[in-house]
C-alpha positions as a Markdown table, in Angstrom:
| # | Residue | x | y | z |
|---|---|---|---|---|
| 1 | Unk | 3.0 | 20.3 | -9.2 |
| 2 | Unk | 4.8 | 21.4 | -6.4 |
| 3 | Unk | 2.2 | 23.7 | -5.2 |
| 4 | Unk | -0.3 | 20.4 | -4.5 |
| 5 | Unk | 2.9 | 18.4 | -3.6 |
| 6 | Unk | 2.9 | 20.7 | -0.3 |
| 7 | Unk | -0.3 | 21.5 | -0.1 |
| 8 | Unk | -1.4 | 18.1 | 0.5 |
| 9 | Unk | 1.8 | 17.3 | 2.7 |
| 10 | Unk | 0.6 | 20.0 | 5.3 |
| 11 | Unk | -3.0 | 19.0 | 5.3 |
| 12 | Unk | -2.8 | 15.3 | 5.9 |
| 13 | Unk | 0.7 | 16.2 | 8.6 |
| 14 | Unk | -1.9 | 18.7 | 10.4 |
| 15 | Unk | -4.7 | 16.4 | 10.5 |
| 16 | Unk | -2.9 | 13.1 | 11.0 |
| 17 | Unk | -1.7 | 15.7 | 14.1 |
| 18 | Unk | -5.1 | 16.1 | 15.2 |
| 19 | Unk | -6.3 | 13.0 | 14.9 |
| 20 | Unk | -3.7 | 11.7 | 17.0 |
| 21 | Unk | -4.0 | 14.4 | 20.2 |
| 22 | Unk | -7.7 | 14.0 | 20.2 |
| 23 | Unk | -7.4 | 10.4 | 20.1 |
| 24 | Unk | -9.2 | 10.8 | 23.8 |
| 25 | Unk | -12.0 | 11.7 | 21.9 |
| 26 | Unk | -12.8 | 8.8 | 19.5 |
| 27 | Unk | -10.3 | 6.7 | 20.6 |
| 28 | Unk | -12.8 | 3.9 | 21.7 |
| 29 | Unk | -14.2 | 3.8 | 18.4 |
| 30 | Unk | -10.8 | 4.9 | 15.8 |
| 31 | Unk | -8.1 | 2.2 | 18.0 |
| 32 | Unk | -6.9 | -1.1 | 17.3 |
| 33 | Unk | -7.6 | -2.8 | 20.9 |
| 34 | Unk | -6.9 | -6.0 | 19.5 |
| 35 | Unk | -3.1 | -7.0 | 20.7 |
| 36 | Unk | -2.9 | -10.8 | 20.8 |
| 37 | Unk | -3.7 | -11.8 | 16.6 |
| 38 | Unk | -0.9 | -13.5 | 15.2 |
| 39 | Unk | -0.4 | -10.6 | 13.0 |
| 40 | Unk | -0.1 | -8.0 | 15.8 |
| 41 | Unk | 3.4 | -6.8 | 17.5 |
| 42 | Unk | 2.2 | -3.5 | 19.1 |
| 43 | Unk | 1.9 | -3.3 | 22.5 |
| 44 | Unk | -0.6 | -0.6 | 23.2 |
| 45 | Unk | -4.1 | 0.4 | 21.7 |
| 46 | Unk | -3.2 | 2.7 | 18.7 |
| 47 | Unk | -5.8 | 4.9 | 16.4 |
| 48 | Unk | -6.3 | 2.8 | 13.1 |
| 49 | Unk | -7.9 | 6.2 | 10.7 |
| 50 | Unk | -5.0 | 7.5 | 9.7 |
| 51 | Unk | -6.3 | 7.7 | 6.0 |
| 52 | Unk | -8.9 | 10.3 | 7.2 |
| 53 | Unk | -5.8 | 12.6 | 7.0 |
| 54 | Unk | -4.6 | 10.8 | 3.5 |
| 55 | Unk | -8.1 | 11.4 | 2.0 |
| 56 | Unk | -8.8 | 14.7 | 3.1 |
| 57 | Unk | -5.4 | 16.7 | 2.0 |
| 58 | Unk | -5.8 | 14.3 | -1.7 |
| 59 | Unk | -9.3 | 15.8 | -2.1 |
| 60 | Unk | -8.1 | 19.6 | -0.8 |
| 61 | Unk | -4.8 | 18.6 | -3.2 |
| 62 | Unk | -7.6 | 17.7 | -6.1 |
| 63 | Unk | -9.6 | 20.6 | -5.7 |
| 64 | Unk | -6.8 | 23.0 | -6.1 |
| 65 | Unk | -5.7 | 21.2 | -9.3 |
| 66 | Unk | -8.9 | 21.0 | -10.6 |
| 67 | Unk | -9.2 | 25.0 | -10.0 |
| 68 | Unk | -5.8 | 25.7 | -11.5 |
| 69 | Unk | -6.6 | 23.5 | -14.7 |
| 70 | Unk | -9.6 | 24.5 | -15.7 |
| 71 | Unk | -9.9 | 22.1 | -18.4 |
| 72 | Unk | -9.7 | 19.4 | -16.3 |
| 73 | Unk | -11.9 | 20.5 | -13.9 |
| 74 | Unk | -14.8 | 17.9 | -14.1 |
| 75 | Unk | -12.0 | 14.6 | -14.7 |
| 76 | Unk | -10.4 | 14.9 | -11.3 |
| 77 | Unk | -13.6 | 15.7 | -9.5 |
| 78 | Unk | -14.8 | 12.7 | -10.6 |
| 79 | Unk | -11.7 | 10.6 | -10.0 |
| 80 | Unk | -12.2 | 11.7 | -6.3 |
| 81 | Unk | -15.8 | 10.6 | -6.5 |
| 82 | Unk | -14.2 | 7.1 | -7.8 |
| 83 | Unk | -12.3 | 6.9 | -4.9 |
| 84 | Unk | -15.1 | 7.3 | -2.2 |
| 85 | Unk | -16.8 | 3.7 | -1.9 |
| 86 | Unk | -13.1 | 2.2 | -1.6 |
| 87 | Unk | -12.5 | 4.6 | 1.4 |
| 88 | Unk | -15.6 | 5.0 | 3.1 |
| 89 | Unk | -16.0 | 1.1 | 3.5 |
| 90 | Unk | -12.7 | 0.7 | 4.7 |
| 91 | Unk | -13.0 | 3.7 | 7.0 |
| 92 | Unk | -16.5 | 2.5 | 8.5 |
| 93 | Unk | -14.2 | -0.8 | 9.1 |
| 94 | Unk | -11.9 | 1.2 | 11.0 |
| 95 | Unk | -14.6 | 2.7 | 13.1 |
| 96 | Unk | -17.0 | -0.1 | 13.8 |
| 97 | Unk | -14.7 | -3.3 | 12.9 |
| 98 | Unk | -17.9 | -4.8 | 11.5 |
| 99 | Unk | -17.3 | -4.5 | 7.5 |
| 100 | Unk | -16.2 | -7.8 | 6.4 |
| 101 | Unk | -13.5 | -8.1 | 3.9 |
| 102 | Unk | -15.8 | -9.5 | 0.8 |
| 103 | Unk | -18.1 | -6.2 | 1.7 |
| 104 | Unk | -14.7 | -3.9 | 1.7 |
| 105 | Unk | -13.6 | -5.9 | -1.6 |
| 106 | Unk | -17.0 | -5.4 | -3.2 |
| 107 | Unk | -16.9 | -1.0 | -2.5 |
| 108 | Unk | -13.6 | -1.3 | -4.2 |
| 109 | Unk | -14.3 | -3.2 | -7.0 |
| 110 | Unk | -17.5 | -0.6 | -6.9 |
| 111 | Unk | -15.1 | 2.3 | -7.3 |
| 112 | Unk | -13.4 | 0.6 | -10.1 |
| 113 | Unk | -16.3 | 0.2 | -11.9 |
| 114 | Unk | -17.1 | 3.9 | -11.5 |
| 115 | Unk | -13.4 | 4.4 | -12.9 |
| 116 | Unk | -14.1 | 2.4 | -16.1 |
| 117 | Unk | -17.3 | 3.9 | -16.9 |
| 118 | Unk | -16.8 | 7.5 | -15.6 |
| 119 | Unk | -12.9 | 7.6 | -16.6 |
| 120 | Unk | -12.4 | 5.1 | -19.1 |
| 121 | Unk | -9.7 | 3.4 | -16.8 |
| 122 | Unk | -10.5 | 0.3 | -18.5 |
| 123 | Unk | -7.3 | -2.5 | -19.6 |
| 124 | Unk | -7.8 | -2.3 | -23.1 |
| 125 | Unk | -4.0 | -4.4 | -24.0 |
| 126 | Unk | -1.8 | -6.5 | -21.5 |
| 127 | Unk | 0.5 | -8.4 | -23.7 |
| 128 | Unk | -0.3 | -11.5 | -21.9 |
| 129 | Unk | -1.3 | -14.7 | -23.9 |
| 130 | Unk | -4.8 | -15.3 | -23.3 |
| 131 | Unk | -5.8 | -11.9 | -21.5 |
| 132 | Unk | -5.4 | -9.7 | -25.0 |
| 133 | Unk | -8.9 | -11.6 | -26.6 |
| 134 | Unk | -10.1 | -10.4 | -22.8 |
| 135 | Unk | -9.0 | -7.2 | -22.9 |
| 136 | Unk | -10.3 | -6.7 | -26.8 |
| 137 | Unk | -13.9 | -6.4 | -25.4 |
| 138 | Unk | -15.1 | -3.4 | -23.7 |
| 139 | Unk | -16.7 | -5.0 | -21.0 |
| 140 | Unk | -13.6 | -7.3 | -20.7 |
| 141 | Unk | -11.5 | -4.6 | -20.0 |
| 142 | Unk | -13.6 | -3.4 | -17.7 |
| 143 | Unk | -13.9 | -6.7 | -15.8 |
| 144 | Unk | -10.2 | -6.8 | -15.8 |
| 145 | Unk | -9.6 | -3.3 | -14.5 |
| 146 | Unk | -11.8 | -4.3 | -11.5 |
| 147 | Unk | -10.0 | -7.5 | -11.2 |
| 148 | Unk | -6.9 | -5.4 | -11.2 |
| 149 | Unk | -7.6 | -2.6 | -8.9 |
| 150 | Unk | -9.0 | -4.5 | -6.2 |
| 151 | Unk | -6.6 | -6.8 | -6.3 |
| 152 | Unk | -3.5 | -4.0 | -5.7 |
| 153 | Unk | -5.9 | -2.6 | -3.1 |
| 154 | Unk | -6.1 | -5.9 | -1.2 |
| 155 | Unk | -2.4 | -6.2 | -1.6 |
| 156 | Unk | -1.6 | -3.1 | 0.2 |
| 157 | Unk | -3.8 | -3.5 | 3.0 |
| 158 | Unk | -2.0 | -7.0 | 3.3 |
| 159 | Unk | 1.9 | -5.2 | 3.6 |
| 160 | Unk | 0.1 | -2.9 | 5.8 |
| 161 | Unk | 2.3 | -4.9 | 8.8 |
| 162 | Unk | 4.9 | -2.4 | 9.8 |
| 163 | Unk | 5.0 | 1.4 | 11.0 |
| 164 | Unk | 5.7 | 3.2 | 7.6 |
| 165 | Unk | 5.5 | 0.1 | 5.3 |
| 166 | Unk | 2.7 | 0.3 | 3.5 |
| 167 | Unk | 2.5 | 4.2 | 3.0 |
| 168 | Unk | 6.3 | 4.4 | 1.8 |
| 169 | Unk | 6.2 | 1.2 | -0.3 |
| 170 | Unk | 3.1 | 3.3 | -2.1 |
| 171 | Unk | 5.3 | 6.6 | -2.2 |
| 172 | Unk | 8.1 | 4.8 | -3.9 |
| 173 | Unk | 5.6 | 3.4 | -6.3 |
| 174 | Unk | 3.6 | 6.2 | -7.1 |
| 175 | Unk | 6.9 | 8.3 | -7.4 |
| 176 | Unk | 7.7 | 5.9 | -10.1 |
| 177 | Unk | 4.3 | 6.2 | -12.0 |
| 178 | Unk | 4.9 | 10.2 | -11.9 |
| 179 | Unk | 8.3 | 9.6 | -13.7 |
| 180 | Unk | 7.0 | 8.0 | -16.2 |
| 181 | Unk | 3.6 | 10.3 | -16.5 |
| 182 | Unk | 6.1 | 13.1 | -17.3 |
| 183 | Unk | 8.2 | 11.3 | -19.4 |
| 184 | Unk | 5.0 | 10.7 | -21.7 |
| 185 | Unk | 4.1 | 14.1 | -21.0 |
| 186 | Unk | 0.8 | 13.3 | -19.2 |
| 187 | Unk | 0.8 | 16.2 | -16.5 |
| 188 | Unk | -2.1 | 15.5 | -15.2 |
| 189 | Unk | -1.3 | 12.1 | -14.3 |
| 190 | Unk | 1.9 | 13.0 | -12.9 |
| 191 | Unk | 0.1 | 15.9 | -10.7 |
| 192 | Unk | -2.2 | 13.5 | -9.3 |
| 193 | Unk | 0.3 | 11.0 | -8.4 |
| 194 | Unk | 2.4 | 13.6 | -6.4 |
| 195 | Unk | -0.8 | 14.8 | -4.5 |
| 196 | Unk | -0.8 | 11.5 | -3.5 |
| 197 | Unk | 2.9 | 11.3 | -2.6 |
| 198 | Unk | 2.7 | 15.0 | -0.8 |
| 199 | Unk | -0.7 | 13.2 | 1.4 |
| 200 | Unk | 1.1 | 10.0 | 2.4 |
| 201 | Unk | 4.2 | 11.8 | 3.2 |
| 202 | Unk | 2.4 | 13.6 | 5.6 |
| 203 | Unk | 1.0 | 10.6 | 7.2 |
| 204 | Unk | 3.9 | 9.0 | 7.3 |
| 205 | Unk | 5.5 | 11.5 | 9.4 |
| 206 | Unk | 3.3 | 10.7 | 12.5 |
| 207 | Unk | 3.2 | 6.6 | 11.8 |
| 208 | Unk | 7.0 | 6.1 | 11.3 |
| 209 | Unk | 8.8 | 5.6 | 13.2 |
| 210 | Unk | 7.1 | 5.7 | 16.6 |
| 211 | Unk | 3.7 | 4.2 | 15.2 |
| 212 | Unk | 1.0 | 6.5 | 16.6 |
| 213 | Unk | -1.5 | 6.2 | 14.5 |
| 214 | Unk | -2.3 | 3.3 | 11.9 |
| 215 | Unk | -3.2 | 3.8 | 8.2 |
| 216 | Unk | -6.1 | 1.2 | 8.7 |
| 217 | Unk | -8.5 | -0.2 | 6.2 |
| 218 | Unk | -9.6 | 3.1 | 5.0 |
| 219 | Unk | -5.9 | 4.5 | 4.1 |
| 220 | Unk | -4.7 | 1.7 | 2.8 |
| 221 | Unk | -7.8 | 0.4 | 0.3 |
| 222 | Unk | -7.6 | 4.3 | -0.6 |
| 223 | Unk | -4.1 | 4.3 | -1.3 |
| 224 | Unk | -4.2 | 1.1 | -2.6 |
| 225 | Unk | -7.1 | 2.0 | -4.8 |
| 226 | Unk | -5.6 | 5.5 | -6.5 |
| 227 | Unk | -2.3 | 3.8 | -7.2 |
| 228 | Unk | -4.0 | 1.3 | -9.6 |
| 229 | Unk | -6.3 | 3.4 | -11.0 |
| 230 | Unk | -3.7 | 5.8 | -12.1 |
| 231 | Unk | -1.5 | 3.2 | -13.2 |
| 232 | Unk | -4.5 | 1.9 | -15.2 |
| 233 | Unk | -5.3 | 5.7 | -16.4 |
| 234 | Unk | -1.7 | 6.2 | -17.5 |
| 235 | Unk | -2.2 | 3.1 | -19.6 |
| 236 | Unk | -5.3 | 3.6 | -21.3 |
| 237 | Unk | -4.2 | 7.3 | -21.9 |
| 238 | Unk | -0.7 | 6.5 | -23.5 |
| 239 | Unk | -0.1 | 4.0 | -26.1 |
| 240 | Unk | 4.0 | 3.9 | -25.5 |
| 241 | Unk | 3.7 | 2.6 | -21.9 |
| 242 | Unk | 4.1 | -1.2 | -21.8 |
| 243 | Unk | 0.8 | -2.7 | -20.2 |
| 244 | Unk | 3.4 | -4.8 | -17.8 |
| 245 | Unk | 4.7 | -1.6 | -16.2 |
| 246 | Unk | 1.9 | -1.6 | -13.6 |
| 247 | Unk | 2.5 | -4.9 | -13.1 |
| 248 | Unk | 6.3 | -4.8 | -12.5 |
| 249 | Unk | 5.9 | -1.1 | -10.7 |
| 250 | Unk | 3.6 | -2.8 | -8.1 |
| 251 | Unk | 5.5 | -6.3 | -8.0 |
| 252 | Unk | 6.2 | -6.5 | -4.2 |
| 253 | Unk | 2.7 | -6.2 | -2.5 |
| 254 | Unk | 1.2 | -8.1 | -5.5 |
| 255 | Unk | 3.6 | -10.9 | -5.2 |
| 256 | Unk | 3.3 | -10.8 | -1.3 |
| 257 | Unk | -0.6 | -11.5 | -2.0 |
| 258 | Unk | -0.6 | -14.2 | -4.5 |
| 259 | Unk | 2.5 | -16.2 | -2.8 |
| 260 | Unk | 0.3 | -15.5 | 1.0 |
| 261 | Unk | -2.4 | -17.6 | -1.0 |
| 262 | Unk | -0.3 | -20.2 | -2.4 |
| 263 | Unk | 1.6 | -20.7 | 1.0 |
| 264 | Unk | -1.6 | -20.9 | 2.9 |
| 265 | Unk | -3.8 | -23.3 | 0.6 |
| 266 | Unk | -1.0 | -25.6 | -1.6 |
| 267 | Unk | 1.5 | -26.0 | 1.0 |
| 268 | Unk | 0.1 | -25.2 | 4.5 |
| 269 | Unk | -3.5 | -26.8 | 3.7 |
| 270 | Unk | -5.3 | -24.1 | 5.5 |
| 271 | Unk | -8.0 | -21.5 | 4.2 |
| 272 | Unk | -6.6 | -18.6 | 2.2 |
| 273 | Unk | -8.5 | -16.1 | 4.6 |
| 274 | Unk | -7.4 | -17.3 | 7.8 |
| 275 | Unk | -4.8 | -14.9 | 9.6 |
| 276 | Unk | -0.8 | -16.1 | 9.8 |
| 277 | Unk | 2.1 | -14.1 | 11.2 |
| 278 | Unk | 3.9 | -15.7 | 8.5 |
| 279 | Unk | 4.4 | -12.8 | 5.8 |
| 280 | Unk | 7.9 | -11.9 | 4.5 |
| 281 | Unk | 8.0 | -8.7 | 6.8 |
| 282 | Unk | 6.3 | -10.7 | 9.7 |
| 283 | Unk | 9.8 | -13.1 | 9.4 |
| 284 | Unk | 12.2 | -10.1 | 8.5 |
| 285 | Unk | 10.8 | -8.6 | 11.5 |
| 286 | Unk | 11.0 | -12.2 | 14.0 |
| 287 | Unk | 14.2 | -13.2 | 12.1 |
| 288 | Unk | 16.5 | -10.7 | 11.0 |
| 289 | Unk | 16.1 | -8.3 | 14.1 |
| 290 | Unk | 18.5 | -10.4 | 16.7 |
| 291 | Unk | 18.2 | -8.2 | 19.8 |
| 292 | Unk | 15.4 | -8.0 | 22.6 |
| 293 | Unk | 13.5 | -10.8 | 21.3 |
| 294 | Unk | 10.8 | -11.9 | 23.6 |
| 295 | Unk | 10.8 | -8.3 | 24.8 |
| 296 | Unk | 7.4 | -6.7 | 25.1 |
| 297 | Unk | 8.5 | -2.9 | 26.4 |
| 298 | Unk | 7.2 | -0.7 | 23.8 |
| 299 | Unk | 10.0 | 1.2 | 23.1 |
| 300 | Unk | 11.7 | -1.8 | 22.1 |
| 301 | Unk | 9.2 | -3.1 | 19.9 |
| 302 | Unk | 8.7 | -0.1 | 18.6 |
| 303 | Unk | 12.0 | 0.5 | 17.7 |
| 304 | Unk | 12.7 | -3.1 | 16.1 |
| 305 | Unk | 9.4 | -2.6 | 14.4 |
| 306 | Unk | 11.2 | 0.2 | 12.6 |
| 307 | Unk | 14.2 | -1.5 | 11.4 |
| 308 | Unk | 12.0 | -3.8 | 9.7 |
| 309 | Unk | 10.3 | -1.3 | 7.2 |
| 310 | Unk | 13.7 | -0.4 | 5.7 |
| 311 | Unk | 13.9 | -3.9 | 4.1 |
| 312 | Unk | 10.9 | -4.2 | 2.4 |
| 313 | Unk | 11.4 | -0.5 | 0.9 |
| 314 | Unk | 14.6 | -1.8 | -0.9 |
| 315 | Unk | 12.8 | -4.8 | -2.0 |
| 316 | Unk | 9.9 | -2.9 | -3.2 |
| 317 | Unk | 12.4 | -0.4 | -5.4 |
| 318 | Unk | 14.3 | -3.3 | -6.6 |
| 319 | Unk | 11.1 | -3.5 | -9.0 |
| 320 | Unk | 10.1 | 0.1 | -9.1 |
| 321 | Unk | 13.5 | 1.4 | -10.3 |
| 322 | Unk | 14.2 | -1.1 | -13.2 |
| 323 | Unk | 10.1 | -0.5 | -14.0 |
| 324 | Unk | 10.8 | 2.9 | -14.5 |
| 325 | Unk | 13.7 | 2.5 | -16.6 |
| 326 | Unk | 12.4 | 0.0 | -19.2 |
| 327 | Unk | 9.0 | 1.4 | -18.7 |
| 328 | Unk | 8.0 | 1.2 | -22.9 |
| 329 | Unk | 10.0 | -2.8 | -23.1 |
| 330 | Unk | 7.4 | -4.9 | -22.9 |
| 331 | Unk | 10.2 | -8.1 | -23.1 |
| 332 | Unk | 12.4 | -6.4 | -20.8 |
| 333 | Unk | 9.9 | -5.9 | -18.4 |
| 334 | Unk | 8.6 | -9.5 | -18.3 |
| 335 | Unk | 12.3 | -10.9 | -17.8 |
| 336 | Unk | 13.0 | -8.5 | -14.4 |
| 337 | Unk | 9.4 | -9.3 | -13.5 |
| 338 | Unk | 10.5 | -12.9 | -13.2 |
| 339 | Unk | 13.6 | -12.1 | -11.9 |
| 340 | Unk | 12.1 | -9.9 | -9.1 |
| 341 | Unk | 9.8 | -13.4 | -8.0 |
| 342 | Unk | 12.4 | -16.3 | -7.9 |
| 343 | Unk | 14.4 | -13.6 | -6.1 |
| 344 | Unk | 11.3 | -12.9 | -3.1 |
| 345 | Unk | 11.2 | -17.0 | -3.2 |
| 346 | Unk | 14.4 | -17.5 | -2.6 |
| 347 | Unk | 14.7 | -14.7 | -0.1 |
| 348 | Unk | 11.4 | -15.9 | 2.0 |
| 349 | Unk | 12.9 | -19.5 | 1.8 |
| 350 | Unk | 16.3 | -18.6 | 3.2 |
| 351 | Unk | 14.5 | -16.6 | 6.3 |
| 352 | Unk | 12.3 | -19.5 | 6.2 |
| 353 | Unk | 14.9 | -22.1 | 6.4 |
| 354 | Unk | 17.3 | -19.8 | 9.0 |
| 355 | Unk | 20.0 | -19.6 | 6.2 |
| 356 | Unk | 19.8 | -15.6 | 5.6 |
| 357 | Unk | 22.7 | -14.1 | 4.5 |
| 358 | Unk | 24.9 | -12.7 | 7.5 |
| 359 | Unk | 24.8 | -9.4 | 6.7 |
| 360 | Unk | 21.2 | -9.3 | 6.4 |
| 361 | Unk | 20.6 | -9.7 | 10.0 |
| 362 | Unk | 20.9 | -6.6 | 12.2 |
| 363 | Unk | 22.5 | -7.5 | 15.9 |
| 364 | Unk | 22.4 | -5.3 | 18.9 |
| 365 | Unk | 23.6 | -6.3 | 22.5 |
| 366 | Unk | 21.6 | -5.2 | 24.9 |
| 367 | Unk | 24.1 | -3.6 | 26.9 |
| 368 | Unk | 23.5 | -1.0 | 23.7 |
| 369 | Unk | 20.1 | -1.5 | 23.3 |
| 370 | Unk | 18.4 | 1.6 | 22.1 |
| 371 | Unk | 17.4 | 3.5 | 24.8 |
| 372 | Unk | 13.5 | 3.8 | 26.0 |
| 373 | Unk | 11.6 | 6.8 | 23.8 |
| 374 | Unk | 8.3 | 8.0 | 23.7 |
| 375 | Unk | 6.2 | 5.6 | 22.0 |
| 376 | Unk | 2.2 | 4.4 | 20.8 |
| 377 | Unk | 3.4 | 0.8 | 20.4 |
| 378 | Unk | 5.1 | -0.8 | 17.5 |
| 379 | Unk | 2.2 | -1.2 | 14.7 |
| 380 | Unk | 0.9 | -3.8 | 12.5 |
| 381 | Unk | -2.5 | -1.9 | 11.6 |
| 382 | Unk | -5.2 | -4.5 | 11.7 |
| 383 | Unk | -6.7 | -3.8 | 8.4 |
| 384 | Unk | -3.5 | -5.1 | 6.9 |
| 385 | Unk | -4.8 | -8.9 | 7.8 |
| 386 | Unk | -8.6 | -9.4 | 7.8 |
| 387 | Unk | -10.2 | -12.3 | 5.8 |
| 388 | Unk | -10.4 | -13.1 | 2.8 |
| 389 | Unk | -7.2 | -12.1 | 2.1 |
| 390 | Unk | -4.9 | -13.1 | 5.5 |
């Protein structure tokens, strides 16, 4: 494991590298030139195909585990063929910025599909009233494997807001689905989550925290799209894993989707795919980082744009950890699922309402301001809030 751990660190930090000193080269396709959305707090065009580097060390991390377990072979080959509609849509998005969301959504669901029927990655059980009758039927559980995988994939492009946000939130994740895959004793699982680790690791080294190149649509529907299928493949392949430990492992950007939708339709009356700057890191960001506000040097931003991440990586292992704890406690699992919601409601309100907790709130004069570094801008990649979904 450790052997594709840093094999696919070093391939996606040397091409992440490369992509970013040619950026001269394709920068007037690969960057994000748009700086005024809502959404948008960097200050500087940036290259949005950072999941180019991602893809490519998981595929050079698949290969070798496919050539050192034989038997396997033909399983993970075709897990990375699952995987290809999800990224190429979103990477043609990153390129062009003509792939509309439904299109990206539809190349996910797409490789979902593929995962069911190739892979068996179907829901077969979710302890949930009126989704077991669902899941009974073998084209049920497919349906609600595509339902589910897109939807995680969609919810990661959506925290895709902050340098190092998305691609840490899915480390911490996938680093609790690889506990559990070795505490079942499902190596293979566990091998393939770490190759994903190793790749976004090496990613994130040149995205946080100076944001110099984005994870865009591509890297974040890819990564979005291997953590649920794994998490769906680690369920269908082990009975003793509750089918609410994907849930509660990938609480936070799940959450952050549905309660984006609620806020925008039910209590904003506005169209569930029309862009806000309005999402819980978008306020922890505005909010809770007192100092140079209204500043637009880029070091600045850049450097309050980095404080921000921490907070959402706390929140997001304030359901992983307990997930991977109680991971075969169906009952136990529902209860901190719960928990973990009132507990993002009450936090977003609070922010909302100006009423966060004092020592949540990070103040620095400016007579000890950081000082000016080196810097791409402060990021919110763009494929983080495209329509439908933000």
């Amino acid at each position: 494991m450790l052997v594709v751990f840093f094999l696919s660190f070093f391939c996606a930090a040397a091409l992440t590298l490369l992509l970013v000193r040619s950026s001269h080269l394709h920068g007037g396709l690969s960057k994000d030139f748009d700086l005024a959305g809502p959404q948008k707090f960097h200050s500087r065009p940036v290259p949005r195909i950072g999941g180019v580097g991602i893809f490519a060390a998981f595929a050079a991390g698949v290969l070798t585990l496919a050539w050192r377990q034989v038997t396997s072979f033909e399983w993970v080959l075709t897990l990375l063929l699952c995987c290809a509609p999800a990224f190429v849509s979103g990477l043609v998005e990153d390129l062009t910025k003509q792939v509309s969301a439904l299109r990206r959504l539809s190349f996910t669901a797409l490789s979902a599909l593929l995962g069911a029927w190739l892979l068996d990655a179907s829901i077969a059980r979710t302890e949930i009233p009126g989704l077991d009758w669902i899941a009974a039927m073998p084209v049920g559980a497919a349906a609600l494997a595509v339902f589910a995988v897109a939807g995680v994939a969609n919810s990661v492009n959506i925290i895709d807001g902050m340098n190092g946000l998305a691609s840490m939130c899915v480390a911490i994740m996938l680093a609790g689905l690889a506990y559990v895959a070795l505490q079942v004793g499902d190596t293979l699982i566990a091998s393939l989550a770490i190759t994903v680790i190793g790749a976004t690791l090496g990613f994130f080294l040149w995205n946080y925290p100076n944001g110099l190149i984005f994870l865009g649509d591509g890297g974040a529907y890819f990564l979005g799209f291997v953590l649920a299928e794994l998490a769906i493949l680690l369920l269908a392949r082990n009975d003793t894993v509750s089918p609410m430990f994907p849930l509660l492992l990938c609480a936070y950007p799940v959450w952050e989707t549905v309660f984006s939708m609620y806020r925008r339709k039910l209590l904003r009356g506005r169209p569930v795919g029309m862009p806000d700057g309005i999402h819980l890191h978008s306020l922890i960001y505005r909010r809770l980082m007192r100092w140079a506000i209204g500043s637009r040097d880029a070091a600045i931003l850049t450097r309050r744009n980095a404080l921000t991440a921490p907070y959402l990586w706390v929140l997001c292992s304030l359901s992983v950890i307990p997930a991977t704890i109680w991971w075969d406690d169906t009952q136990a699992l529902q209860m901190i699922l719960v928990t973990f919601v009132v507990g993002y409601v009450l936090l977003y309100w609070r922010i909302v309402k100006f009423r966060t907790p004092k020592w949540l709130v990070l103040r620095v004069p400016q007579a000890v301001a950081p000082p000016p570094v080196a810097a791409a801008g402060a990021s919110v990649s763009r494929g983080g809030d495209n329509p439908p979904h933000d």
